[in-house]
N, CA, C and O atoms as a GROMACS GRO file, in nm:
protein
  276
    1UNK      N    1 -22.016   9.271 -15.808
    1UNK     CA    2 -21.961   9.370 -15.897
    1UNK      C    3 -21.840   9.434 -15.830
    1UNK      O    4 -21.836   9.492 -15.721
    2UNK      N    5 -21.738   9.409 -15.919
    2UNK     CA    6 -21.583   9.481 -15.837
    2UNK      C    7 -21.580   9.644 -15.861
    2UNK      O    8 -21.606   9.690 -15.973
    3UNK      N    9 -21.550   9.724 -15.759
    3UNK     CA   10 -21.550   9.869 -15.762
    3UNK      C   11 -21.442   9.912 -15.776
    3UNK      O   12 -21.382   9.883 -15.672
    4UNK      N   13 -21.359   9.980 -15.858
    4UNK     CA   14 -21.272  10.082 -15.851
    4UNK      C   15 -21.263  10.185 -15.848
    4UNK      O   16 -21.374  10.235 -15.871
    5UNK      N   17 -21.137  10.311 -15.819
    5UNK     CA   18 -21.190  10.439 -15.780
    5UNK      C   19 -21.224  10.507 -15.952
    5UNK      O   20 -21.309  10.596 -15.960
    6UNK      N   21 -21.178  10.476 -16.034
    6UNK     CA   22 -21.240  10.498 -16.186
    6UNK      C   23 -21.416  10.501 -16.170
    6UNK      O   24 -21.477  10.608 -16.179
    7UNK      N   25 -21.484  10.369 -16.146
    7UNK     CA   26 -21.600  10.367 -16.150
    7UNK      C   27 -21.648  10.454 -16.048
    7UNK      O   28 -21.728  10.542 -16.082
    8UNK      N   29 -21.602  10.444 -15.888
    8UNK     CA   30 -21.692  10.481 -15.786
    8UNK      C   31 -21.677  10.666 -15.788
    8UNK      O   32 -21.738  10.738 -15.709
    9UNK      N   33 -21.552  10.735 -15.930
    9UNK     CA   34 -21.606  10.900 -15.898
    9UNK      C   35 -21.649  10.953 -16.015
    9UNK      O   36 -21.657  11.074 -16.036
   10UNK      N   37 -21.687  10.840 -16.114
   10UNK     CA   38 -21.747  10.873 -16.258
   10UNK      C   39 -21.883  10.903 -16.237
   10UNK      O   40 -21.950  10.875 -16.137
   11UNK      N   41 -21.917  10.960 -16.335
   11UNK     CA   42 -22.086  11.063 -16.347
   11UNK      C   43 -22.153  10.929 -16.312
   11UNK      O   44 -22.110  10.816 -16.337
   12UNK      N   45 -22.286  10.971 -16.237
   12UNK     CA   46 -22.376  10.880 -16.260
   12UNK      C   47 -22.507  10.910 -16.251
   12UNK      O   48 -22.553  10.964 -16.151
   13UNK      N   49 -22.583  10.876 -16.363
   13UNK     CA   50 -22.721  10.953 -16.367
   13UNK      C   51 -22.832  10.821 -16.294
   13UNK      O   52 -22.827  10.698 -16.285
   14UNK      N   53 -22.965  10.971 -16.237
   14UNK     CA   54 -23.052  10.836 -16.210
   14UNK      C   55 -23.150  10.928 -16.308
   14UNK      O   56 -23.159  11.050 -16.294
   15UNK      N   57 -23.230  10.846 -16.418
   15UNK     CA   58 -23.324  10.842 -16.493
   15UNK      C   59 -23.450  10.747 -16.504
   15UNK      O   60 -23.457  10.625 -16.491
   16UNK      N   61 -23.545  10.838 -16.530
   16UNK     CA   62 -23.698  10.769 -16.534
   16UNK      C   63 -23.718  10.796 -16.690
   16UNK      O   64 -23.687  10.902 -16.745
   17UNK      N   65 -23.780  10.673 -16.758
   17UNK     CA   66 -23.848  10.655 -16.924
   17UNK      C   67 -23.741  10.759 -16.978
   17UNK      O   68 -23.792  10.856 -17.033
   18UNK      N   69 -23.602  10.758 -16.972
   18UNK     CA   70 -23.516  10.789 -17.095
   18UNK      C   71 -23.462  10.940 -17.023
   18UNK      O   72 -23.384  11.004 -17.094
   19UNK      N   73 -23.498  10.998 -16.891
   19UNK     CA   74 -23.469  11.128 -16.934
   19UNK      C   75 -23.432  11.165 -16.762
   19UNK      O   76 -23.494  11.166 -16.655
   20UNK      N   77 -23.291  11.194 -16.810
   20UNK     CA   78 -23.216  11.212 -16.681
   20UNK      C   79 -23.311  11.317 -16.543
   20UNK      O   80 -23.357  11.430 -16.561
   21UNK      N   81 -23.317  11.241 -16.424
   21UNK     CA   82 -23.344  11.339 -16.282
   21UNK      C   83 -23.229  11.410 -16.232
   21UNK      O   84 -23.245  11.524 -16.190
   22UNK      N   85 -23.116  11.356 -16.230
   22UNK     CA   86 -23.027  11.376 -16.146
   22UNK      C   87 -22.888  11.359 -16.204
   22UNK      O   88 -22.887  11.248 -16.258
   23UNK      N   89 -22.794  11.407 -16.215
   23UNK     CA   90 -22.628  11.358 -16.238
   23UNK      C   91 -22.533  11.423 -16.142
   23UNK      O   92 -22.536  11.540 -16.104
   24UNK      N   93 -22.435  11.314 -16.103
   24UNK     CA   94 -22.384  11.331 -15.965
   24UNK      C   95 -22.256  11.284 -16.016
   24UNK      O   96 -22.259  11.213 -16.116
   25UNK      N   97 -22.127  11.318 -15.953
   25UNK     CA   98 -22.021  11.285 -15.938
   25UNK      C   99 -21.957  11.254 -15.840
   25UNK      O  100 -21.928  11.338 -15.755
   26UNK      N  101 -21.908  11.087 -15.827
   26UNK     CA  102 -21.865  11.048 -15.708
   26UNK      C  103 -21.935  10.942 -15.680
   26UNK      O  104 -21.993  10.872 -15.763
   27UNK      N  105 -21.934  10.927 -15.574
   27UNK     CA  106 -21.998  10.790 -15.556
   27UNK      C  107 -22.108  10.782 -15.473
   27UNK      O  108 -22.065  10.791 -15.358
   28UNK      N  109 -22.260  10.768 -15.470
   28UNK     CA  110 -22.366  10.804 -15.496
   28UNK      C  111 -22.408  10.750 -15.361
   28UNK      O  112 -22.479  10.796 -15.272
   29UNK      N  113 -22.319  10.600 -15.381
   29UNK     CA  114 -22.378  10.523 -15.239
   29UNK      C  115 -22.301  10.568 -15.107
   29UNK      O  116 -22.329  10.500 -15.008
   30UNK      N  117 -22.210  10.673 -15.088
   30UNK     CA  118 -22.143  10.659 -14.995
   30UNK      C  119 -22.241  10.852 -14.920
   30UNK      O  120 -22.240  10.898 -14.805
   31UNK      N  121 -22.306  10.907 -15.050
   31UNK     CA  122 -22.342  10.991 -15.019
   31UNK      C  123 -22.510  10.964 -14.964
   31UNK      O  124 -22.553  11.012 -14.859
   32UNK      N  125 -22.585  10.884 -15.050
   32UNK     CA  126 -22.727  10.842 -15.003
   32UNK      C  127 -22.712  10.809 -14.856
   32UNK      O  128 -22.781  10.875 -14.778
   33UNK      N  129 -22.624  10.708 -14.804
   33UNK     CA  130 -22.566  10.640 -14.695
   33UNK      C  131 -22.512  10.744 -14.595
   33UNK      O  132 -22.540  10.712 -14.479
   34UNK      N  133 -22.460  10.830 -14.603
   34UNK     CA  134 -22.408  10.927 -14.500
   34UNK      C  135 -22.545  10.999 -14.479
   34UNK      O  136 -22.602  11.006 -14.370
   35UNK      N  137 -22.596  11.057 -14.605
   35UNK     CA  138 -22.723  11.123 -14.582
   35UNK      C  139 -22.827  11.108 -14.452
   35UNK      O  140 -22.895  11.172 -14.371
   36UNK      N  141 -22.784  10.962 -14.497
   36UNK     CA  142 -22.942  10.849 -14.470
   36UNK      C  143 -22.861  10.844 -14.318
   36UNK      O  144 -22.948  10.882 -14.239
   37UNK      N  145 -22.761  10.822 -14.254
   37UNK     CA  146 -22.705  10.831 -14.164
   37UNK      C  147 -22.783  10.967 -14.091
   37UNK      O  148 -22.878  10.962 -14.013
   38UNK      N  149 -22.716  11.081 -14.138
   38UNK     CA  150 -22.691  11.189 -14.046
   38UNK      C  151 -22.834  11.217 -13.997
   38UNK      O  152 -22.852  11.249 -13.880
   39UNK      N  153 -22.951  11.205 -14.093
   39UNK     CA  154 -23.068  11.176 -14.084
   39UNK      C  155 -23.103  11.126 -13.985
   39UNK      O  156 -23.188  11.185 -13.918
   40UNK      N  157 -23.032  10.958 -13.927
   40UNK     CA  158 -23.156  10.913 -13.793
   40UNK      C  159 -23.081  10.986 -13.721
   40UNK      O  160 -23.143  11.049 -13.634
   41UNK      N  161 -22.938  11.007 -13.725
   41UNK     CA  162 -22.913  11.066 -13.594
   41UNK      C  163 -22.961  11.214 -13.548
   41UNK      O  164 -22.948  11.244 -13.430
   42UNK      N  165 -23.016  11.304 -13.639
   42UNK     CA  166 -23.056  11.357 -13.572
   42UNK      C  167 -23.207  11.344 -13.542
   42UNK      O  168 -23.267  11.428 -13.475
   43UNK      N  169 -23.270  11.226 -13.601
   43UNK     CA  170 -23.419  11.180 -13.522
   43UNK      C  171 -23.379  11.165 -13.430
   43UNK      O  172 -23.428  11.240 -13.346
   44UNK      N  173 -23.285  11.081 -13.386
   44UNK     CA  174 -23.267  11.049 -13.204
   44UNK      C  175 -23.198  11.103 -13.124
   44UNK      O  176 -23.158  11.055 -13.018
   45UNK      N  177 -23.170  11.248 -13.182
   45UNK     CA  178 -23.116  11.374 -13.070
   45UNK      C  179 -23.278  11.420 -13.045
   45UNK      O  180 -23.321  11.422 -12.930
   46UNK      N  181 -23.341  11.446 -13.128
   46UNK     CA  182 -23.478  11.536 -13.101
   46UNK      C  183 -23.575  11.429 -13.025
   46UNK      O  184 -23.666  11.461 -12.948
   47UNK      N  185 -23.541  11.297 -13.059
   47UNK     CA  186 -23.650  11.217 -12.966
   47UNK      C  187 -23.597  11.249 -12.820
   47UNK      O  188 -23.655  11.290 -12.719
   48UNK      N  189 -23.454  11.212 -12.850
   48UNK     CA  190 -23.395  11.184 -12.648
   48UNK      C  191 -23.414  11.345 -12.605
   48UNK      O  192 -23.406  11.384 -12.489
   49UNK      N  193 -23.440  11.429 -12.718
   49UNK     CA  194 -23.427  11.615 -12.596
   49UNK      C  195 -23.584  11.609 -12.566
   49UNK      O  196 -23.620  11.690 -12.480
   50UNK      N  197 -23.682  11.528 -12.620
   50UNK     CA  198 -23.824  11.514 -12.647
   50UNK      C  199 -23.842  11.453 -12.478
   50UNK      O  200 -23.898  11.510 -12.384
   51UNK      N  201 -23.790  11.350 -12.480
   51UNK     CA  202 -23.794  11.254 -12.372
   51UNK      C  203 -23.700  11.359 -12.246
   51UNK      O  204 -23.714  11.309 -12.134
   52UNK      N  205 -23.628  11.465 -12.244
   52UNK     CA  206 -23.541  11.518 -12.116
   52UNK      C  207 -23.446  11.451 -12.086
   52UNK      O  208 -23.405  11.430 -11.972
   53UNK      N  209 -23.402  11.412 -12.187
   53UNK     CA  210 -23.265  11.285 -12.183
   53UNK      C  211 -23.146  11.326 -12.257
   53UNK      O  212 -23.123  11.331 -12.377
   54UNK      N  213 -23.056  11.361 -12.123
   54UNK     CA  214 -22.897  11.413 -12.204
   54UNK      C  215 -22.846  11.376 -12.342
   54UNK      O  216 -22.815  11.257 -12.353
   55UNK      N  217 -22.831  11.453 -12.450
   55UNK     CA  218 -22.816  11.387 -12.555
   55UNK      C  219 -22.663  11.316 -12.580
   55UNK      O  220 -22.587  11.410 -12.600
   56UNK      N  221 -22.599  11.209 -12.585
   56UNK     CA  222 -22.489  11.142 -12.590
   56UNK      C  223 -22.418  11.265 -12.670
   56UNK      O  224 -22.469  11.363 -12.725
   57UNK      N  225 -22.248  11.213 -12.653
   57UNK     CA  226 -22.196  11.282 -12.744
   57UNK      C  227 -22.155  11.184 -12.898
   57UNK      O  228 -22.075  11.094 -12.873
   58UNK      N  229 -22.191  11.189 -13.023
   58UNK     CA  230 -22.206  11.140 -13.130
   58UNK      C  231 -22.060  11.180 -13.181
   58UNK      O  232 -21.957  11.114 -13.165
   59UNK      N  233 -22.067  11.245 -13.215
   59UNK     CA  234 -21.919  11.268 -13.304
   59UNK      C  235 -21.898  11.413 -13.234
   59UNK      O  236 -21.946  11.520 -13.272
   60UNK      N  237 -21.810  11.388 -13.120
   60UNK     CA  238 -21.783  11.473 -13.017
   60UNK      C  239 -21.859  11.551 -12.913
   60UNK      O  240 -21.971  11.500 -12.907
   61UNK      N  241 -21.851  11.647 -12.832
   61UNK     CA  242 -21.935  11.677 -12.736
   61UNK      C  243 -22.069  11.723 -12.780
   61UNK      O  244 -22.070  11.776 -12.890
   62UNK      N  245 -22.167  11.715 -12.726
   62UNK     CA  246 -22.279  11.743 -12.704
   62UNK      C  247 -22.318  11.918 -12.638
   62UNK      O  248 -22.217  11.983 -12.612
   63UNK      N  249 -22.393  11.958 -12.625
   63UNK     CA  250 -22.420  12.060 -12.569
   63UNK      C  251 -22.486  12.005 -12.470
   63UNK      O  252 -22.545  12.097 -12.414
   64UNK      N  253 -22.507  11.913 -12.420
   64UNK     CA  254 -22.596  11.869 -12.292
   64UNK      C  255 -22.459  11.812 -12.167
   64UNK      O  256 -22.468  11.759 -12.056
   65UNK      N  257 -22.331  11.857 -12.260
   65UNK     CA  258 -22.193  11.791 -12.208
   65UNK      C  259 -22.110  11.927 -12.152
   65UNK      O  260 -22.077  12.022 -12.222
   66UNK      N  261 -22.089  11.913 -12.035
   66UNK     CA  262 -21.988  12.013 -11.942
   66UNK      C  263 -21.820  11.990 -11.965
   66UNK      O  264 -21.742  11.917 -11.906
   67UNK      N  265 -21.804  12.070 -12.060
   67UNK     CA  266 -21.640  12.063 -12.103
   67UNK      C  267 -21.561  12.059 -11.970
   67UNK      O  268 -21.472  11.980 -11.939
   68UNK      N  269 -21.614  12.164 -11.898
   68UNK     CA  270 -21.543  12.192 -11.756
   68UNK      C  271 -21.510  12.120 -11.648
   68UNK      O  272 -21.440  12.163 -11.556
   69UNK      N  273 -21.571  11.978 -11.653
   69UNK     CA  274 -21.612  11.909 -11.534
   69UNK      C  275 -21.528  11.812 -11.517
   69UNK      O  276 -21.539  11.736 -11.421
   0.00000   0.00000   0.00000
């Protein structure tokens, strides 16, 4: 299925037996997907602080990271 930006920021409903849950604008998969992203990453900040393990820096420094050094 070819995507354009017409289709990917038009309404899009998700519905069960006829009767809308949800209507969203934009593009649905890029938001489930980031969601679903930001999600493990922060499972595996709380596992590695779980474990006493410096947490990497992900999308810039960390607080387990010495700006100063």
């Amino acid at each position: 299925m070819k995507m354009d930006d017409a289709r990917l920021t038009s309404m899009w409903s998700l519905t069960r037996k006829g009767k809308v849950l949800m209507s969203v604008r934009g593009s649905i998969h890029s938001l489930i997907l980031m969601n679903h992203n930001y999600h493990h990453r922060g499972q595996l900040s709380v596992y590695l602080r779980m474990l006493d393990v410096p947490v990497p820096s992900i999308y810039g420094p960390s607080a387990d990271e010495n700006p100063f050094a």
